[in-house]
KOLKOL-958735 format. One record per residue: residue number from 0; residue in three letters; x, y, z of N, C-alpha, C, O in turn. Coordinates in steps of 0.1 Angstrom, whole numbers, plus 5000, padded with zeros to 4 digits. Example, Ala and Ser with C-alpha at 12.3 -4.5 7.8 and 13.67 -1.06 7.14 Angstrom:
BEGIN
> n_res_nxx_nyy_nzz_caxx_cayy_cazz_cxx_cyy_czz_oxx_oyy_ozz
> 0_ALA_5132_4943_5078_5123_4955_5078_5132_4967_5078_5142_4967_5085
> 1_SER_5128_4978_5071_5137_4989_5071_5129_5000_5079_5134_5011_5080
***
This chain:
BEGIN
> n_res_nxx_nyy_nzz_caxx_cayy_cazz_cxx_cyy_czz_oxx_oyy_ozz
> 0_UNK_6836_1344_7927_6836_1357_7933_6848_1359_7943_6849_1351_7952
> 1_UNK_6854_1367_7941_6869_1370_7949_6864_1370_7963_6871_1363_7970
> 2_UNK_6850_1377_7972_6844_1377_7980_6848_1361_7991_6855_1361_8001
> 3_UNK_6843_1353_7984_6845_1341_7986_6858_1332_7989_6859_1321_7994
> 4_UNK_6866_1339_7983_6880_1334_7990_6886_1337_8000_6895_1331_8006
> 5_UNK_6879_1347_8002_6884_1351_8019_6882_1339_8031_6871_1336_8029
> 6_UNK_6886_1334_8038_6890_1323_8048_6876_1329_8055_6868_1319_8055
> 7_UNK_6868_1343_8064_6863_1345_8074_6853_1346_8067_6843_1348_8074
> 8_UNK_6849_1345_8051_6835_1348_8049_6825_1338_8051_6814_1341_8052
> 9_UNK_6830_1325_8053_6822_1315_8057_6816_1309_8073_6811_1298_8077
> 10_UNK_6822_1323_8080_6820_1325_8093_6806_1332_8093_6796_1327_8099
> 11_UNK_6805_1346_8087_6792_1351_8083_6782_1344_8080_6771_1341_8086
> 12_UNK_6786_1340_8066_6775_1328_8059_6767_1321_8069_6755_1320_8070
> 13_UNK_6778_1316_8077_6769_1300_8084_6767_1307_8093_6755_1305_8095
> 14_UNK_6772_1316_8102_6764_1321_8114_6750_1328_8110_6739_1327_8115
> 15_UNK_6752_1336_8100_6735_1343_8097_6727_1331_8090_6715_1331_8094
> 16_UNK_6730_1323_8083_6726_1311_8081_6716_1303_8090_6703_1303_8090
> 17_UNK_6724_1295_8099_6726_1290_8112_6712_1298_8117_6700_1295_8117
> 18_UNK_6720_1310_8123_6709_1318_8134_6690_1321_8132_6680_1322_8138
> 19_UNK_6695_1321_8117_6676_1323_8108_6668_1308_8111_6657_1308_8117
> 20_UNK_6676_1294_8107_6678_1282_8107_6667_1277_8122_6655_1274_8123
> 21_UNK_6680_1277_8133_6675_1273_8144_6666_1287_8154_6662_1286_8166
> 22_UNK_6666_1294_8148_6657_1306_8152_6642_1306_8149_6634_1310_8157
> 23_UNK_6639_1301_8137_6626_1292_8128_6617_1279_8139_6605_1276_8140
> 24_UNK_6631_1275_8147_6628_1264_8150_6621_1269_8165_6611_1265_8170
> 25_UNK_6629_1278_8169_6623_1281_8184_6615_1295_8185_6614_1302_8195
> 26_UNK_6611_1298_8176_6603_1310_8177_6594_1309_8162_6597_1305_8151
> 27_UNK_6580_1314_8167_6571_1311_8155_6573_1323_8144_6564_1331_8145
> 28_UNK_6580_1326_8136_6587_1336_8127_6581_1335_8111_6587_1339_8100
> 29_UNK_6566_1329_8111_6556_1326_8102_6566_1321_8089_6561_1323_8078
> 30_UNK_6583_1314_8089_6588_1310_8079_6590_1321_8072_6589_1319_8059
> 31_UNK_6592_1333_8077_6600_1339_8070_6619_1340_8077_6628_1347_8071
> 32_UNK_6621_1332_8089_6637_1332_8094_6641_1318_8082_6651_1318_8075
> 33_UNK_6633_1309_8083_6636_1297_8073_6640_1300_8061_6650_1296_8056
> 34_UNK_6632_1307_8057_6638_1311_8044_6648_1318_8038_6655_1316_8028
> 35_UNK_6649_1331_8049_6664_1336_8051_6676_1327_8052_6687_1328_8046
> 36_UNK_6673_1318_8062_6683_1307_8065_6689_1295_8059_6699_1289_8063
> 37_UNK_6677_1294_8044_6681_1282_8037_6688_1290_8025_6696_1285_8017
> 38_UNK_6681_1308_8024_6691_1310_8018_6709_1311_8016_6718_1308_8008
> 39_UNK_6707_1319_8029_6723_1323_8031_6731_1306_8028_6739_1303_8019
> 40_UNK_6726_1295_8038_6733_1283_8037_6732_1279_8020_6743_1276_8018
> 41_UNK_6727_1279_8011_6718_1279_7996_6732_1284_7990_6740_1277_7983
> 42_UNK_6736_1300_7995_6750_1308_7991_6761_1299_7994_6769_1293_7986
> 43_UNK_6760_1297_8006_6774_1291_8013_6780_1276_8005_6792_1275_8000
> 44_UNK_6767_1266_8005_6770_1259_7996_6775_1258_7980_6782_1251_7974
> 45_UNK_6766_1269_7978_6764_1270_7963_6781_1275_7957_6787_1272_7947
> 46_UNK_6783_1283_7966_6799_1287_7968_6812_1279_7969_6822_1283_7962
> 47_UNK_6813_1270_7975_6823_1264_7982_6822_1246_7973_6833_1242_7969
> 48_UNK_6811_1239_7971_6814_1230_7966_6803_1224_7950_6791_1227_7948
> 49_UNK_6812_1216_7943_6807_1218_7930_6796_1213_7928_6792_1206_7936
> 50_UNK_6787_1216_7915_6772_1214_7913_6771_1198_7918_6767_1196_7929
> 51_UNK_6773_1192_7913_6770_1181_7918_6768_1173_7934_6763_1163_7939
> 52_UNK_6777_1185_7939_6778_1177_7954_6767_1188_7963_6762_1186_7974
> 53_UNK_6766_1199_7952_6761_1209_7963_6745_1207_7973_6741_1212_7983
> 54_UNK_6738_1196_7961_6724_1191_7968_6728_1181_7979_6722_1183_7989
> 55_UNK_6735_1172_7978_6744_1168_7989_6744_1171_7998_6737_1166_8007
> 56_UNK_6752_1180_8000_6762_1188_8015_6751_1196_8017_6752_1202_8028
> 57_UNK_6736_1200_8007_6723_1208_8015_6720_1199_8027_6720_1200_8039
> 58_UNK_6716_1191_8019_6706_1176_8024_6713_1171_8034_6706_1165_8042
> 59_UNK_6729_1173_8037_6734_1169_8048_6729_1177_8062_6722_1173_8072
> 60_UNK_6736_1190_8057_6731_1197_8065_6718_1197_8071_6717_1198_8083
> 61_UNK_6706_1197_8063_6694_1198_8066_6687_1188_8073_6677_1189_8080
> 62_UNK_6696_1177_8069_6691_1165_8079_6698_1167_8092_6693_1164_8102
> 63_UNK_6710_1173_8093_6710_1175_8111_6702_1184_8115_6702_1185_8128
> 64_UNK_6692_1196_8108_6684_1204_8113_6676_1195_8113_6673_1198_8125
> 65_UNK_6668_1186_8111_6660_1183_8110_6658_1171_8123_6647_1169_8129
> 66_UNK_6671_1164_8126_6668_1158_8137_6670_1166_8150_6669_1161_8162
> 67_UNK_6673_1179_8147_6672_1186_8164_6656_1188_8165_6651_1186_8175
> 68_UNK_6649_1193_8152_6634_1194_8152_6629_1183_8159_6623_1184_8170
> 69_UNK_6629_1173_8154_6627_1155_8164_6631_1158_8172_6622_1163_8179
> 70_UNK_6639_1157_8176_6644_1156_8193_6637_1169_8201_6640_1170_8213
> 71_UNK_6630_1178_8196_6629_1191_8204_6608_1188_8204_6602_1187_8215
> 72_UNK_6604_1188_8196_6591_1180_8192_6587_1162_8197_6576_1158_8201
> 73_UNK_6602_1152_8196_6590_1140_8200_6602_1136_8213_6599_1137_8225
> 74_UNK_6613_1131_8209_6619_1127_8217_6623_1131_8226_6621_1123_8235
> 75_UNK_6631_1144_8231_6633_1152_8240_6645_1146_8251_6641_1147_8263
> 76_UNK_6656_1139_8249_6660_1137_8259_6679_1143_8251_6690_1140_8256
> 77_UNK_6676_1151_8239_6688_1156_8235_6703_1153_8232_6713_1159_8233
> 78_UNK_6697_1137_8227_6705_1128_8217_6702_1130_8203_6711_1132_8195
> 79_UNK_6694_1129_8201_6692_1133_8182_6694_1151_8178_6694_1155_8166
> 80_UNK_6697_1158_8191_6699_1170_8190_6712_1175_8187_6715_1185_8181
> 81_UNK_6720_1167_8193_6736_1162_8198_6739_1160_8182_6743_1167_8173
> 82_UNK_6734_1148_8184_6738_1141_8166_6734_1151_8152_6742_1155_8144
> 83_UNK_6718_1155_8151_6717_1165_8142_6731_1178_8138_6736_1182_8128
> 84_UNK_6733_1179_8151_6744_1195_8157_6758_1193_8146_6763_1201_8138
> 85_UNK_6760_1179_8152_6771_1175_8149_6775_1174_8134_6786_1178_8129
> 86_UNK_6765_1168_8128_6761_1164_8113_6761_1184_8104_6766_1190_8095
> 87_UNK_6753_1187_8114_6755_1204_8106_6767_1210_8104_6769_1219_8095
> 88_UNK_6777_1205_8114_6789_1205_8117_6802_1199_8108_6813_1203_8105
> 89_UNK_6797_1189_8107_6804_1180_8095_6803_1188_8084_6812_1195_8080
> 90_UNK_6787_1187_8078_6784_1194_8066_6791_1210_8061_6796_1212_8050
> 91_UNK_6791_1216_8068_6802_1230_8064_6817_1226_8065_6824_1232_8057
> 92_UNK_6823_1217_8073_6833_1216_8074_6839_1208_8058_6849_1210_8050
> 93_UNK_6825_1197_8057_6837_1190_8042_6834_1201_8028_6840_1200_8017
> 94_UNK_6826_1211_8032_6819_1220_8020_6831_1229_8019_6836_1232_8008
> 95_UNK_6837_1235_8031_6847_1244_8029_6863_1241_8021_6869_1230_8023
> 96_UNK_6867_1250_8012_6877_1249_8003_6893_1240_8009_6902_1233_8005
> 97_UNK_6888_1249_8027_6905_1247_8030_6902_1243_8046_6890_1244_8050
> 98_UNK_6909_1240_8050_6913_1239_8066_6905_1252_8076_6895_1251_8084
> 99_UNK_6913_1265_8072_6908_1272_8077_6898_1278_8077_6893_1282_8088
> 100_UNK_6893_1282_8064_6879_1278_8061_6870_1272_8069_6861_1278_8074
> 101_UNK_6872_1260_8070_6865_1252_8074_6862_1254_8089_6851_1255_8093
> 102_UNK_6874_1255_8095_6875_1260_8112_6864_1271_8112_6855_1269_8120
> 103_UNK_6865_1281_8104_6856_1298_8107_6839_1290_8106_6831_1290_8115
> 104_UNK_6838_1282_8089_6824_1280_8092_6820_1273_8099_6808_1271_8096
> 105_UNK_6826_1261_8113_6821_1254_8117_6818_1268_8134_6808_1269_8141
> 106_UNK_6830_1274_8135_6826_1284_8141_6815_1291_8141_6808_1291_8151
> 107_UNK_6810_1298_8127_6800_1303_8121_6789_1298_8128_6783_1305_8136
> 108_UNK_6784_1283_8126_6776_1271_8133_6775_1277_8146_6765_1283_8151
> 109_UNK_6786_1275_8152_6783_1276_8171_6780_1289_8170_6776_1291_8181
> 110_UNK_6779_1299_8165_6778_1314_8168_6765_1315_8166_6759_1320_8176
> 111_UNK_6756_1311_8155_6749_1314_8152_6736_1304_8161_6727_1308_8167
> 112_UNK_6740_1293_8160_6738_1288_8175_6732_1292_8185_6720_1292_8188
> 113_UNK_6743_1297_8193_6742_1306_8202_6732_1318_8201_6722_1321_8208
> 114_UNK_6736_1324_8191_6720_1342_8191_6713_1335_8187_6702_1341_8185
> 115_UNK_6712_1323_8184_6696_1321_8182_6688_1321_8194_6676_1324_8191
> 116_UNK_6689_1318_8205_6686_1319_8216_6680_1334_8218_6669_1334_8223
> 117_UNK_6684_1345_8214_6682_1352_8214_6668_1360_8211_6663_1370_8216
> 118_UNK_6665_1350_8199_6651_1352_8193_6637_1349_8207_6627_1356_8206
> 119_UNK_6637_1339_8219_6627_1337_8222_6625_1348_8235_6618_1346_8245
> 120_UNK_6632_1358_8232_6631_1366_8245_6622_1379_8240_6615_1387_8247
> 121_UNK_6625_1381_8222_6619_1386_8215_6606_1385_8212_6596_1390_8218
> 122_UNK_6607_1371_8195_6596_1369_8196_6587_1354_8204_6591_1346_8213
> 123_UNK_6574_1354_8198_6566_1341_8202_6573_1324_8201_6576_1318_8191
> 124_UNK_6574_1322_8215_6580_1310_8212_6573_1299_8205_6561_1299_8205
> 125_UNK_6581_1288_8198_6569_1276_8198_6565_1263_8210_6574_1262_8219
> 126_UNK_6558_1257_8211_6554_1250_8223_6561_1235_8219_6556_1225_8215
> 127_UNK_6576_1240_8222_6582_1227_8223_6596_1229_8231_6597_1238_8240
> 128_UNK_6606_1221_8226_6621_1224_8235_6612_1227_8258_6618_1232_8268
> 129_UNK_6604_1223_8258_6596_1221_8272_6607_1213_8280_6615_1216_8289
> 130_UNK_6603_1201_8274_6608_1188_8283_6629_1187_8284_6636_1184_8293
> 131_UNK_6631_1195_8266_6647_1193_8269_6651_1203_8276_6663_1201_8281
> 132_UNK_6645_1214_8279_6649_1227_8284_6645_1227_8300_6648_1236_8308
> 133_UNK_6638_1217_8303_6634_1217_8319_6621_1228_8328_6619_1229_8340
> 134_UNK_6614_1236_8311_6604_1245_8317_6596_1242_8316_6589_1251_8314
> 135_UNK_6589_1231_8317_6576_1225_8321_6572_1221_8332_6567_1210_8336
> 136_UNK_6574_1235_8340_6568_1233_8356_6557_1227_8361_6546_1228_8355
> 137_UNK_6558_1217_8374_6546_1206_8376_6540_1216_8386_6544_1216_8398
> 138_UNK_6530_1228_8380_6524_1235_8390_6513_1233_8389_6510_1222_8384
> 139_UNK_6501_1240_8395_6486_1231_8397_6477_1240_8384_6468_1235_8377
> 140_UNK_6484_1252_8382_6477_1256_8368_6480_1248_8359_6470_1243_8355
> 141_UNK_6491_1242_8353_6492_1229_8346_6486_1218_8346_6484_1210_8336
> 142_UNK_6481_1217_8361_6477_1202_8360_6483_1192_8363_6480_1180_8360
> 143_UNK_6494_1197_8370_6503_1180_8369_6503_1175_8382_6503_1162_8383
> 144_UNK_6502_1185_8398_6504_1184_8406_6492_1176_8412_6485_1181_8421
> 145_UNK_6488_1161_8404_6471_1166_8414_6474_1153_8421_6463_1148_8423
> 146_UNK_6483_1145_8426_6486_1143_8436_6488_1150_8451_6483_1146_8461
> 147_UNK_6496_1161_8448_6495_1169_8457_6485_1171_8462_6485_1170_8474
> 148_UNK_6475_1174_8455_6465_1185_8457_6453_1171_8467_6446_1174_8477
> 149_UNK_6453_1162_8461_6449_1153_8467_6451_1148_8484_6443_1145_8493
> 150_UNK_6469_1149_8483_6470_1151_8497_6469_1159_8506_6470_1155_8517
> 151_UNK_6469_1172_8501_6464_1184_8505_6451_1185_8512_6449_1190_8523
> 152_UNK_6445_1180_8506_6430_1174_8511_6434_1167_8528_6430_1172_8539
> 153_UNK_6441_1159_8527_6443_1153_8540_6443_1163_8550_6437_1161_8561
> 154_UNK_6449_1174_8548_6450_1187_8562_6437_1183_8572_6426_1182_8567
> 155_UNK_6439_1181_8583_6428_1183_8598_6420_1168_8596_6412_1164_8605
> 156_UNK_6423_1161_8584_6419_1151_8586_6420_1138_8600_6431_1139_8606
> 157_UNK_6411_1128_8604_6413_1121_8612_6421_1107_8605_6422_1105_8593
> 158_UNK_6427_1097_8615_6429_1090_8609_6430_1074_8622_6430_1075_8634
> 159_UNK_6431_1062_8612_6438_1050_8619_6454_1048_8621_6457_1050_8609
> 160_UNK_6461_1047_8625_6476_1040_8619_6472_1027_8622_6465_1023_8631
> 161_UNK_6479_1021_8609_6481_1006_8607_6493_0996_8611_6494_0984_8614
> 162_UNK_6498_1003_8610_6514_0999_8615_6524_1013_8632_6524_1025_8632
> 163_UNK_6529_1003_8640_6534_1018_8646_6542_1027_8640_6549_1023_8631
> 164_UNK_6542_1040_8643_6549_1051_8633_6561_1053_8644_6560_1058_8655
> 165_UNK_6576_1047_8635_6586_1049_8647_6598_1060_8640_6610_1056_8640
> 166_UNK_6598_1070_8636_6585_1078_8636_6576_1077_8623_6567_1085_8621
> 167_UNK_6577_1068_8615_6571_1068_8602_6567_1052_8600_6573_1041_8603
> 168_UNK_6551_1054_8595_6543_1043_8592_6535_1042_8583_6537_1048_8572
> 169_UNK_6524_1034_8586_6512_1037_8577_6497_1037_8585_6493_1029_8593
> 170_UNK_6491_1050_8581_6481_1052_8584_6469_1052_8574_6473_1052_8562
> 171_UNK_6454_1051_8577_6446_1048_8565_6433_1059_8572_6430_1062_8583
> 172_UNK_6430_1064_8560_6422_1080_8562_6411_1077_8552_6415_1077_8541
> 173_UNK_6403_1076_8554_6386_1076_8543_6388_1060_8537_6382_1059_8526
> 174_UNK_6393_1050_8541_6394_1042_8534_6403_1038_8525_6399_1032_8516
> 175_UNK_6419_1041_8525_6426_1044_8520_6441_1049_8526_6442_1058_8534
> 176_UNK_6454_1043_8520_6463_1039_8532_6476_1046_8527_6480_1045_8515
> 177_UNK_6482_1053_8534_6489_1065_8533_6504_1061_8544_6505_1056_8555
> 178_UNK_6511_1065_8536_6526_1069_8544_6529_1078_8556_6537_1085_8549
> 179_UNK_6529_1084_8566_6531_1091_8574_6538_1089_8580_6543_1078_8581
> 180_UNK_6542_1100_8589_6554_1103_8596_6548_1116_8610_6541_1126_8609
> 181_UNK_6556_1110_8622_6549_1114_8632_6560_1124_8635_6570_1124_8628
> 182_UNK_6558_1134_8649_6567_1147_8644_6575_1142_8659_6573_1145_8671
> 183_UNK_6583_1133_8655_6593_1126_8664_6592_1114_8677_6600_1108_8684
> 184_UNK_6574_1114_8676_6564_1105_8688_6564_1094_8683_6558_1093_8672
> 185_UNK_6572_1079_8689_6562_1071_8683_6550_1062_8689_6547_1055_8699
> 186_UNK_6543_1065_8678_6525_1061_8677_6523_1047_8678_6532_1041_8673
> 187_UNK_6515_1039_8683_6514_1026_8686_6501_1024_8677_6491_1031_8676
> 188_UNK_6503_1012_8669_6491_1011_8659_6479_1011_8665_6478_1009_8678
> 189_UNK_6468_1012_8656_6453_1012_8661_6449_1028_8666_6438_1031_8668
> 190_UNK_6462_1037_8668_6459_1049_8675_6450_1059_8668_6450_1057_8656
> 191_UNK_6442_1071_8673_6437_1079_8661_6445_1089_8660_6450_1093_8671
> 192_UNK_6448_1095_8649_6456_1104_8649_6450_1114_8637_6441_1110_8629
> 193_UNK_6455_1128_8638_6453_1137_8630_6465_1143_8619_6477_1143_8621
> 194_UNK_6458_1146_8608_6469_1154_8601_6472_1167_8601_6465_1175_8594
> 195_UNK_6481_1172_8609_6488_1183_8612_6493_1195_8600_6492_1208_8600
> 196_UNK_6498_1186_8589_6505_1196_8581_6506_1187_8568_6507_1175_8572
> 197_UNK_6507_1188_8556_6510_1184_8545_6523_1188_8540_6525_1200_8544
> 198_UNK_6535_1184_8530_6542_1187_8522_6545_1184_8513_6557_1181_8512
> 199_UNK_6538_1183_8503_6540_1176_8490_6534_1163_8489_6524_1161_8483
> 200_UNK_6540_1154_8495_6536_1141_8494_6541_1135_8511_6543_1123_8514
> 201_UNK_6542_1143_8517_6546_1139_8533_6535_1146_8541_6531_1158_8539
> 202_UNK_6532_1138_8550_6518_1138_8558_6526_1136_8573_6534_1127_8576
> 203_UNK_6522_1150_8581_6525_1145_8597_6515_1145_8603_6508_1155_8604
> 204_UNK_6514_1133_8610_6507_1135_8618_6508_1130_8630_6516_1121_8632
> 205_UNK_6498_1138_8644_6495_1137_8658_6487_1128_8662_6478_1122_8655
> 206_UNK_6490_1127_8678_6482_1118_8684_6465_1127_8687_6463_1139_8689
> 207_UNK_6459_1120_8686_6448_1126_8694_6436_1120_8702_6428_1111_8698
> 208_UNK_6437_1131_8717_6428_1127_8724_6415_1125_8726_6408_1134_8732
> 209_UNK_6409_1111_8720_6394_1108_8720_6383_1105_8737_6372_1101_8740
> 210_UNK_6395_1113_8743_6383_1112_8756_6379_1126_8762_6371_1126_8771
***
């Protein structure tokens, strides 16, 4: 098809391609973006290189989608994401006819790329890309903070110090031996002291007067 010899149509292809592709991946789109996505790429291929190579350069491609799905689901630290990206990248580049070609659809790639992001502002995300993306807040509705919440508990509590706090030591509270830090006093062990204030995981505490 004359369509196809144009140098910029494989900029479309792979970006609408692409965008259905990793759009599937981050928004739950009940597999109907996937299917869009394997088609246009299905065209792109089917176009540019001959029957024999064309299950090939699928299978290439689909194996670098497939390891960003890994890396976004088990591994998460966005090395098999890297590598998948790249491999998607390869794959349109050796499928295209010419040079320039090849530049537009690897283009195509990054564009489509890019608006896929687009989709989770839209629709339902899926419950992954957490850990690579950094939104898996350690808040107490989650559940993660229960250290915190633990020392939290310390507030107004009484205590021993174990060691002197110059200004930071160790004190022991219910049985149990804790880091503290005194609010610039230093404390001579054996003293009783109170907890003042909590911060996360920092405990200050006062002297206090048992007579």
């Amino acid at each position: 098809m004359e369509i196809f010899e144009l140098a910029w149509i494989g900029l479309i292809i792979t970006s609408l391609g692409t965008l259905f592709l990793i759009g599937e991946v981050l928004v739950n789109a009940r597999g109907v973006f996937a299917l869009l996505g394997i088609g246009f790429m299905s065209v792109y291929f089917g176009a540019y290189v001959e029957t024999d190579s064309f299950i090939i350069m699928l299978i290439l491609y689909f194996i670098g989608l497939f390891l960003i799905i890994l890396d976004g689901k088990v591994i998460n630290d966005g090395t098999f994401a890297t590598i998948g990206f790249v491999i998607m990248l390869i794959a349109v580049a050796i499928a295209a006819p010419d040079f320039t070609s090849g530049l537009y659809s690897v283009l195509g790639v990054l564009i489509g790329t890019g608006a896929s992001f687009i989709f989770p502002k839209v629709f339902k995300k899926r419950q992954m890309w957490t850990k690579l993306a950094l939104k898996d807040q350690l808040t107490s509705e989650a559940g993660y903070n229960s250290m915190n919440m633990e020392y939290g508990k310390l507030l107004n509590k009484k205590g021993r110090t174990l060691t002197d706090l110059r200004p930071v030591g160790t004190i022991r509270i219910d049985g149990k031996d804790y880091s503290a830090i005194s609010n610039g006093q230093w404390i001579q062990k054996n003293t009783i002291v109170s907890v003042v204030q909590v911060d996360g995981t920092k405990i200050l505490v006062e002297i206090i007067d048992e007579k």
